[in-house]
C-alpha positions as semicolon CSV with decimal commas, in nm:
position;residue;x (nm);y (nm);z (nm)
1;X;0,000;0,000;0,000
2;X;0,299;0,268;0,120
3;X;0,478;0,186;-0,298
4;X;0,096;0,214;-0,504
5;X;0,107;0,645;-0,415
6;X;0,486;0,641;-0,483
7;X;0,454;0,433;-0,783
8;X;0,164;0,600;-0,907
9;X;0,253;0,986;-0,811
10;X;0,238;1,092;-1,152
11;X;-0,131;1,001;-1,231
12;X;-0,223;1,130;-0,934
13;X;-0,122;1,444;-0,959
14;X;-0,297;1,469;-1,307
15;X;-0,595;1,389;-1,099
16;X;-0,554;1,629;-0,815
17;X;-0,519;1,918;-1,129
18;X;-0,810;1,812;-1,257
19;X;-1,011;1,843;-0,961
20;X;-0,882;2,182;-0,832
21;X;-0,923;2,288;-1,229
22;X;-1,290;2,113;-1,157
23;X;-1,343;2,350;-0,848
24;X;-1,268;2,647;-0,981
25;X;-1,503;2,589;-1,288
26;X;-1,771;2,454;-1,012
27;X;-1,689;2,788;-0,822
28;X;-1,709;2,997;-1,087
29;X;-2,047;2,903;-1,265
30;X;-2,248;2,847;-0,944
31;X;-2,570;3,018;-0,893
32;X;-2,593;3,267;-0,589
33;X;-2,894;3,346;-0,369
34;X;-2,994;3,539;-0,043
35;X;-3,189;3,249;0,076
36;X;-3,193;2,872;-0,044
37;X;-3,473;2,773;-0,340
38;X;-3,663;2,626;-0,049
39;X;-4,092;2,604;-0,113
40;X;-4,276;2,607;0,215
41;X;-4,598;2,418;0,175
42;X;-4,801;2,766;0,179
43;X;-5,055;2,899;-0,054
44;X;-5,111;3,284;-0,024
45;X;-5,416;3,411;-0,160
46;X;-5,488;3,819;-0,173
47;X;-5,832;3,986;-0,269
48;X;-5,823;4,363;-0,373
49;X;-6,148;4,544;-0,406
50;X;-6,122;4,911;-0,363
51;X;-6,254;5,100;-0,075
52;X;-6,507;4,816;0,044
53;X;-6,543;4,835;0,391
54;X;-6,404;4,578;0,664
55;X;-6,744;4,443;0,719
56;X;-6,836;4,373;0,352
57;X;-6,550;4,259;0,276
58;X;-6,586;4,001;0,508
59;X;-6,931;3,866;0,397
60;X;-6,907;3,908;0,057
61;X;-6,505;3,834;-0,037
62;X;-6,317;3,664;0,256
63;X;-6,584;3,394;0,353
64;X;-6,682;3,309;-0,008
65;X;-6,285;3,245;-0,064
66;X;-6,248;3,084;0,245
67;X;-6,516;2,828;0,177
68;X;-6,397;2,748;-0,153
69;X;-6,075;2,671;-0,059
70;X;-6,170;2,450;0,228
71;X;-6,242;2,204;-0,060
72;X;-5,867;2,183;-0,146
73;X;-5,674;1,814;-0,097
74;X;-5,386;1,811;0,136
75;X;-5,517;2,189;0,354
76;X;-5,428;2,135;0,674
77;X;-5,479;2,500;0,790
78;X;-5,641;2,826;0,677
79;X;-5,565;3,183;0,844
80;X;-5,677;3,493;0,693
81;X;-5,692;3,928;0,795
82;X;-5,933;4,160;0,643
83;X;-5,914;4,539;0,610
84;X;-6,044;4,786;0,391
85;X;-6,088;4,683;0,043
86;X;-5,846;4,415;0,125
87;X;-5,813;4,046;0,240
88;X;-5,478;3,819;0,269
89;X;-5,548;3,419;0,297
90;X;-5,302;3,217;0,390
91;X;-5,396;2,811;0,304
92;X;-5,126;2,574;0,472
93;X;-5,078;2,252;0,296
94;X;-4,956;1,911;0,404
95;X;-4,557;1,856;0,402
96;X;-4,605;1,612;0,194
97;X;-4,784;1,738;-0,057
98;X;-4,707;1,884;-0,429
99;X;-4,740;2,251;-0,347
100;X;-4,783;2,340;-0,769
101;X;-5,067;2,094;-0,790
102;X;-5,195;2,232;-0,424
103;X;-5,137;2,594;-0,605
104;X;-5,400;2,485;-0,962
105;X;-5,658;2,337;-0,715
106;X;-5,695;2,684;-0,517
107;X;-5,711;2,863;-0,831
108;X;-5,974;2,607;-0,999
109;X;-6,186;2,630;-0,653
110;X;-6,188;3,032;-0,684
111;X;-6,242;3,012;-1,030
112;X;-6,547;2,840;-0,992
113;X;-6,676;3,109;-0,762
114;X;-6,548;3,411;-0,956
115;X;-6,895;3,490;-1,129
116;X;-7,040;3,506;-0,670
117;X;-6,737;3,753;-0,627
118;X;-6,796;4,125;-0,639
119;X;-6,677;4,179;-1,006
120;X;-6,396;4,448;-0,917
121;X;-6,222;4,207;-0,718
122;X;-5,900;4,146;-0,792
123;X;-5,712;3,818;-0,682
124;X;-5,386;3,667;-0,681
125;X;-5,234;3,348;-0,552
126;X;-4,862;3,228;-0,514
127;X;-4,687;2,975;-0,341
128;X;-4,433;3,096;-0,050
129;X;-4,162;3,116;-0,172
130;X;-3,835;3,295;-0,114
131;X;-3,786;3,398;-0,485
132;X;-4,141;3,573;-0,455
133;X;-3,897;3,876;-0,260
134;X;-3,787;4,146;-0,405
135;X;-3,373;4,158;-0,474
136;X;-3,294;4,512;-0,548
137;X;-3,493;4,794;-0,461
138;X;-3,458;5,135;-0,597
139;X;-3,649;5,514;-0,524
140;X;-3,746;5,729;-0,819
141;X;-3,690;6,119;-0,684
142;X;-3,721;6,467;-0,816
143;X;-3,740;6,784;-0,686
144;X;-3,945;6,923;-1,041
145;X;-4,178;6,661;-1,044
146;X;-4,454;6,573;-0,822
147;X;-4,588;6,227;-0,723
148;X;-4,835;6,196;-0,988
149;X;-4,602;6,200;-1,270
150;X;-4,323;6,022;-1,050
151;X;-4,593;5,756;-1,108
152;X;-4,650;5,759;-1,451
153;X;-4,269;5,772;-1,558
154;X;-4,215;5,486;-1,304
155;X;-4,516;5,249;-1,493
156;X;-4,461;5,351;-1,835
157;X;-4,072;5,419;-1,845
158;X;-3,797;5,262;-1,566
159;X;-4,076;4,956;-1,501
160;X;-4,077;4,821;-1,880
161;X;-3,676;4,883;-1,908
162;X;-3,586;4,675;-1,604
163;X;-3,837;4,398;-1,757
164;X;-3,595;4,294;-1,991
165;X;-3,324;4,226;-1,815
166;X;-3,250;3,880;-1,848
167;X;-3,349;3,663;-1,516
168;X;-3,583;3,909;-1,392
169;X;-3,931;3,780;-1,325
170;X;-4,112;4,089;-1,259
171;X;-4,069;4,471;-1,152
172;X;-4,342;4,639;-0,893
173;X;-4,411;4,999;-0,880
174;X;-4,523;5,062;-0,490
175;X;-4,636;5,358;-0,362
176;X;-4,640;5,658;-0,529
177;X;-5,001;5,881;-0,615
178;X;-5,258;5,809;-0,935
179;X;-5,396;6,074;-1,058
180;X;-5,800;6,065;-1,121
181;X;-6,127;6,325;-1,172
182;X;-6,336;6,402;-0,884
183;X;-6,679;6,500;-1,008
184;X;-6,858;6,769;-0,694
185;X;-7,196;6,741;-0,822
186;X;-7,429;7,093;-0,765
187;X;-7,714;6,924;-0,546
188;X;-7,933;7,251;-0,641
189;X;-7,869;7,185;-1,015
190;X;-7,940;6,840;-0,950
191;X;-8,262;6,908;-0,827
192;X;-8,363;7,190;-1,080
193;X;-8,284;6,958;-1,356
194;X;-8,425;6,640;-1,194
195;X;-8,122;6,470;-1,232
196;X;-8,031;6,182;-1,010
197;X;-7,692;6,120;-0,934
198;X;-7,706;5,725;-0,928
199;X;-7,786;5,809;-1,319
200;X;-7,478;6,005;-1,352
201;X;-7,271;5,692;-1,215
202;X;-7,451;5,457;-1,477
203;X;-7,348;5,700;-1,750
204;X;-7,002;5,742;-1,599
205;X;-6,939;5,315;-1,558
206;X;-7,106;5,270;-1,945
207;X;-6,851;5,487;-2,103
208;X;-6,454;5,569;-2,084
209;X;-6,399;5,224;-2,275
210;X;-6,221;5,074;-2,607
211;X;-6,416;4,800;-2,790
212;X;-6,404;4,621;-3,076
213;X;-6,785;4,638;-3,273
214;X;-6,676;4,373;-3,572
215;X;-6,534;4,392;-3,906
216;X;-6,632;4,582;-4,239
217;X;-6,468;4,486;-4,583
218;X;-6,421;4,828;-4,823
219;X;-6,235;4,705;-5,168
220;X;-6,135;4,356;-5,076
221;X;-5,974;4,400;-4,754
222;X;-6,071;4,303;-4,411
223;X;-6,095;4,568;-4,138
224;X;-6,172;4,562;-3,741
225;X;-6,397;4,845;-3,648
226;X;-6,307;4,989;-3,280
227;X;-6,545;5,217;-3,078
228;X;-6,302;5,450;-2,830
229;X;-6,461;5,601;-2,589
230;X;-6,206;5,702;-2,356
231;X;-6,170;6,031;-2,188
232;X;-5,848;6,165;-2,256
233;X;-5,835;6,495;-2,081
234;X;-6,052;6,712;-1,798
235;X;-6,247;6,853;-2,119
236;X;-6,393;6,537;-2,268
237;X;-6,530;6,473;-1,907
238;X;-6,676;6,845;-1,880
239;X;-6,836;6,777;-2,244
240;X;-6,981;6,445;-2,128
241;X;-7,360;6,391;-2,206
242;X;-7,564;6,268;-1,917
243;X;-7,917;6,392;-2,059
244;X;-8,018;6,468;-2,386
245;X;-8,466;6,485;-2,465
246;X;-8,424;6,644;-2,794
247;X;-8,465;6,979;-2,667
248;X;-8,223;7,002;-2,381
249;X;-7,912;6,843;-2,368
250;X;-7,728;6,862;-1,999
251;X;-7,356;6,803;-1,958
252;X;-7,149;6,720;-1,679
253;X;-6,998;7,048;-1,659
254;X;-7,297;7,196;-1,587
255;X;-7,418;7,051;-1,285
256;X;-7,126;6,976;-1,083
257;X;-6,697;7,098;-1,111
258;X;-6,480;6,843;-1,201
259;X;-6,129;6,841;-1,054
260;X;-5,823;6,671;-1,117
261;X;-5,717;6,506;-0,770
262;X;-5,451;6,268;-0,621
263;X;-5,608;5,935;-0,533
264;X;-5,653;5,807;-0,174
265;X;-5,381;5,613;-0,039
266;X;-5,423;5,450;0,280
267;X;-5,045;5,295;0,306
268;X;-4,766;5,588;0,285
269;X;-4,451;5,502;0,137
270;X;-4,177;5,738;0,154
271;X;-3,786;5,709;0,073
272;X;-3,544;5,996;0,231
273;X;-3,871;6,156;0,374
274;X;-4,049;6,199;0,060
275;X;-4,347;6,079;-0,065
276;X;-4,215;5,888;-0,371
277;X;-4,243;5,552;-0,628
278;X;-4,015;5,265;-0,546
279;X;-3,918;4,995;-0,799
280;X;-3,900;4,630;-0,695
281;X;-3,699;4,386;-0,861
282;X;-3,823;4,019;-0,857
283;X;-3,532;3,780;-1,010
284;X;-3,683;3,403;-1,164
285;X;-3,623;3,135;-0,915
286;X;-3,361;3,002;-1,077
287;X;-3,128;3,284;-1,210
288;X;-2,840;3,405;-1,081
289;X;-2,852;3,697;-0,804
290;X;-2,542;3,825;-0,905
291;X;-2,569;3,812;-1,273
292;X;-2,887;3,989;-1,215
293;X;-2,800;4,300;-0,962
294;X;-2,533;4,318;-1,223
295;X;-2,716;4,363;-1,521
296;X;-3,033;4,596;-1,321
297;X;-2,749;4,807;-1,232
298;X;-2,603;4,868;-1,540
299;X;-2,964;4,914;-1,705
300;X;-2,996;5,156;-1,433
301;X;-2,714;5,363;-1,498
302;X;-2,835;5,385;-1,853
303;X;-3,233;5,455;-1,790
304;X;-3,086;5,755;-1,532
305;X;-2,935;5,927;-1,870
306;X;-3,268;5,953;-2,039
307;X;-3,475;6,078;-1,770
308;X;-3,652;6,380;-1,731
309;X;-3,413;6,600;-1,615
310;X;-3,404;6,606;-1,266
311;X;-3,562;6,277;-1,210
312;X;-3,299;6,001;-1,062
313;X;-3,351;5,653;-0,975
314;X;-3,190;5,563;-0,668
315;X;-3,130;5,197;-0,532
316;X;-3,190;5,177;-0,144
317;X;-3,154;4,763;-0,153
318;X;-2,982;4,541;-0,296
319;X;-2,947;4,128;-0,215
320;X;-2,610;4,110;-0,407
321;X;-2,435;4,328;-0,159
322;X;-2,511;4,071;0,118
323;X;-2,387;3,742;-0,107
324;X;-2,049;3,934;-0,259
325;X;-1,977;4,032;0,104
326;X;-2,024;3,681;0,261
327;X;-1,811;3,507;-0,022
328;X;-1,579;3,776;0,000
329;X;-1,525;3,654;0,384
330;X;-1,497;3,336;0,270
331;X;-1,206;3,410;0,046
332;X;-1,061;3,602;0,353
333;X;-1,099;3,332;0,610
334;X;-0,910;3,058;0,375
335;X;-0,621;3,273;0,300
336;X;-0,593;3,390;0,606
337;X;-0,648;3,066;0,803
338;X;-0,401;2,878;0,529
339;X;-0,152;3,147;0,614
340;X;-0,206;3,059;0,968
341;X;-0,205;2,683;0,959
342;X;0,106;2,713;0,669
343;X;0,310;2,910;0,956
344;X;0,217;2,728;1,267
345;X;0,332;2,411;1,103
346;X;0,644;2,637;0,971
347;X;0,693;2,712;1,357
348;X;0,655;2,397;1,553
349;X;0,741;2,099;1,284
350;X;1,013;2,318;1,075
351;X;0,924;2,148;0,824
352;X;0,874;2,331;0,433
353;X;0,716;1,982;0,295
354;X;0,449;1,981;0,563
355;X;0,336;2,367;0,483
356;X;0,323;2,232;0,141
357;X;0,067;1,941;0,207
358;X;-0,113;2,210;0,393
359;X;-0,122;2,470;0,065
360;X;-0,230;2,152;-0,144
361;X;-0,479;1,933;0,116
362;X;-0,707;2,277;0,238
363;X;-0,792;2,385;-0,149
364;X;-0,805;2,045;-0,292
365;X;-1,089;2,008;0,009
366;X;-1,277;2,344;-0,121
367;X;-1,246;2,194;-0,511
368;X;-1,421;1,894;-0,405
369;X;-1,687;2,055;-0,202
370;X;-1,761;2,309;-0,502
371;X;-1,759;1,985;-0,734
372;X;-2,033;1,807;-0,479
373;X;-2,247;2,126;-0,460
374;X;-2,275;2,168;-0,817
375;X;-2,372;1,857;-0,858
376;X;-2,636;1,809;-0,609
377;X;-2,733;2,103;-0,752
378;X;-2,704;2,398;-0,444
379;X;-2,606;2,720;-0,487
380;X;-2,440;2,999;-0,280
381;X;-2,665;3,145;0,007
382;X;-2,617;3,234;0,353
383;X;-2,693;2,862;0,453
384;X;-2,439;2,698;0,240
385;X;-2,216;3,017;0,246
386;X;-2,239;2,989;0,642
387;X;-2,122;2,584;0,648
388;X;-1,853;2,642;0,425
389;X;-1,718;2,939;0,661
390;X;-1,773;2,708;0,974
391;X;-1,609;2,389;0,828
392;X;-1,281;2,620;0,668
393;X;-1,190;2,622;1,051
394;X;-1,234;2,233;1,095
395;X;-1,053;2,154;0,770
396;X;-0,775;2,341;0,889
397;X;-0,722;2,210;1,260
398;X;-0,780;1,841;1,124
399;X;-0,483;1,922;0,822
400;X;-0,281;2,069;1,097
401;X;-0,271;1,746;1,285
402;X;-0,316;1,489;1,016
403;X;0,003;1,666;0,899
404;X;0,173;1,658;1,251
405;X;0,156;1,284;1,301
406;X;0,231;1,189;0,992
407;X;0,539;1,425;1,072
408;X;0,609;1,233;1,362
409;X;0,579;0,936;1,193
410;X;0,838;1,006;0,963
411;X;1,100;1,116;1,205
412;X;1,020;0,781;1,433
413;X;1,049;0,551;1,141
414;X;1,285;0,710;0,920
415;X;1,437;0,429;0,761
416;X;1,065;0,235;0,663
417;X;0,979;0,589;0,528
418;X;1,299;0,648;0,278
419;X;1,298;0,256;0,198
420;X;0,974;0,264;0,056
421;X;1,052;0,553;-0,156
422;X;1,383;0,438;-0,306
423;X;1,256;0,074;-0,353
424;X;1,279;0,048;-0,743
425;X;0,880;-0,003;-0,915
């Protein structure tokens, strides 16, 4: 056994290259995360339906969902909160359960109640997961430009840029102010005219639309006819018919003043104490976090130069930061624990083959454990990020004396050691 590694030291050092050359590869392509791809067996399940009250809310969103979920294979639990124009279900599933199928049967069970729902609603469901978090996180500011249109150049400008960044899932706008018409009707008018204002909400809910009415063919081609009835501007609305006998026709203008308002917000968001948008970056479960921030950043730095001028998009989070910084202490806890190790051994065994097997056995350990994680498949977060860190200590006190008895051994049994490398193969 002591003559197979002396007769067959040339092969194995090949295969020692090839696996520190396999680390660094392993190393270098590995995905990176804040948290590990992990899927708890939890269905969340938000209802948004304007300014309904609490109470309605209740009876005619929360319970109806609640019920129709209860019909799900594999719940084991079902917790829910309801606030104003809002409700947030949370459906626990069995561990041992498939949490996509678990996911189509909650949407087929609300699906089959949708037409019971109030018909504003508006309801999403996801699984809990930790790629469902945002991973960068940036403030739109100006000092010339107020909420409203910090708004508008955050949905219709920065939001589709960042969307095409390669491995990002989706971008939220949060916060921020919409802009919309308040109508103050004239209750004297009202009365006058004999004008009721529930008729004045029919007329308001029938129009402000784009449909298609058909085709029509004019000299052998084929064309779709669309009826726009949007209101573009405060004018249209003033201009808006809401009687008309033939004799009289009565506008909106002229029985009530229509403004143009900030919408009600009931949560404030505000970066650096101001009342701005902020831009939410969701990466795709299985793209890289680094390769990402990377790429958002530099699409960043070019959406800043078209801008309005004195608009700015400012990041205020960012998941990178946290995984460069933990691999960077990584890097800084082998070198400087092989340093350590490397002179201790230097110190006490005087020895310059021994610090050698150290510099060799500590990042041949590291190349195989970057070789087993790519293969299994795991990626760089703070749990595997965290084990590596802890077990860089371990590798080095068990090299330190693994290398000091074999040391010992050498200088006990001198003459067994040198005959068995001089004995001709």
């Amino acid at each position: 056994m002591e003559k197979i590694f002396v007769r067959l030291k040339s092969p194995i050092t090949v295969i020692l290259l090839l696996i520190l050359i396999g680390g660094a590869f392993s190393y270098q392509s590995m995905k990176t995360s804040l948290f590990p791809n992990v899927t708890f067996p939890k269905i969340k399940i938000i209802a948004q339906n304007g300014e309904q009250p609490v109470e309605k809310m209740m009876v005619m969103v929360t319970k109806p969902l609640e019920n129709a979920i209860k019909g799900v294979d594999n719940l084991h639990l079902i917790r829910s909160t309801t606030s104003l124009g809002s409700c947030e279900i949370s459906a626990f599933m069995n561990w041992d359960s498939d949490i996509d199928l678990d996911k189509q049967q909650v949407e087929s069970q609300i699906q089959q109640i949708k037409n019971d729902l109030p018909p504003d609603v508006q309801i999403t469901v996801a699984k809990m997961n930790p790629s469902i978090l945002p991973v960068m996180g940036y403030s739109l500011q100006s000092e010339t430009k107020n909420a409203i249109e910090l708004k508008m150049i955050a949905q219709y400008t920065v939001k589709p840029y960042l969307s095409r960044v390669l491995g990002v899932a989706s971008v939220q706008v949060i916060g921020g102010k919409e802009k919309e018409y308040r109508i103050v009707l004239d209750e004297r008018k009202l009365n006058v005219l004999k004008i009721n204002p529930l008729d004045i909400q029919k007329i308001l809910q029938s129009t402000d639309f784009i449909k298609s009415t058909g085709y029509t063919v004019d000299y052998n081609r084929l064309y779709l006819t669309v009826t726009d009835a949007t209101l573009k501007n405060i004018e249209q609305l003033n201009q808006l018919v809401i009687f008309d006998n033939g004799i009289r026709k009565v506008k909106i203008g002229d029985v009530s003043t229509v403004q143009i308002a900030e919408q009600n917000e009931y949560i404030k968001i505000k970066a650096d104490g101001k009342n701005v948008p902020l831009i939410a970056v969701v990466k795709q479960p299985k793209s890289n976090l680094i390769d990402v921030a990377n790429q958002v950043s530099q699409k960043v730095d070019e959406i800043n130069k078209i801008l309005p001028k004195g608009v700015v998009l400012k990041p205020y989070y960012n998941q990178a930061e946290f995984v460069k910084t933990s691999i960077r202490s990584i890097i800084d806890v082998l070198w400087i624990g092989l340093a350590l190790a490397i002179l201790v051994v230097l110190l006490f065994l005087r020895s310059h083959k021994a610090g050698s097997v150290l510099l060799v056995t500590i990042p041949m350990t590291l190349a195989l454990t970057f070789i087993s994680m790519k293969f299994i498949g795991f990626d760089f977060n703070i749990m595997t990020i965290g084990a590596i860190a802890a077990s860089i200590g371990l590798i080095i006190d068990d090299a330190i004396i693994v290398v000091e008895q074999i040391h010992r051994t050498h200088e006990e049994f001198p003459d067994k050691f040198w005959g068995a490398l001089n004995t001709p193969t």
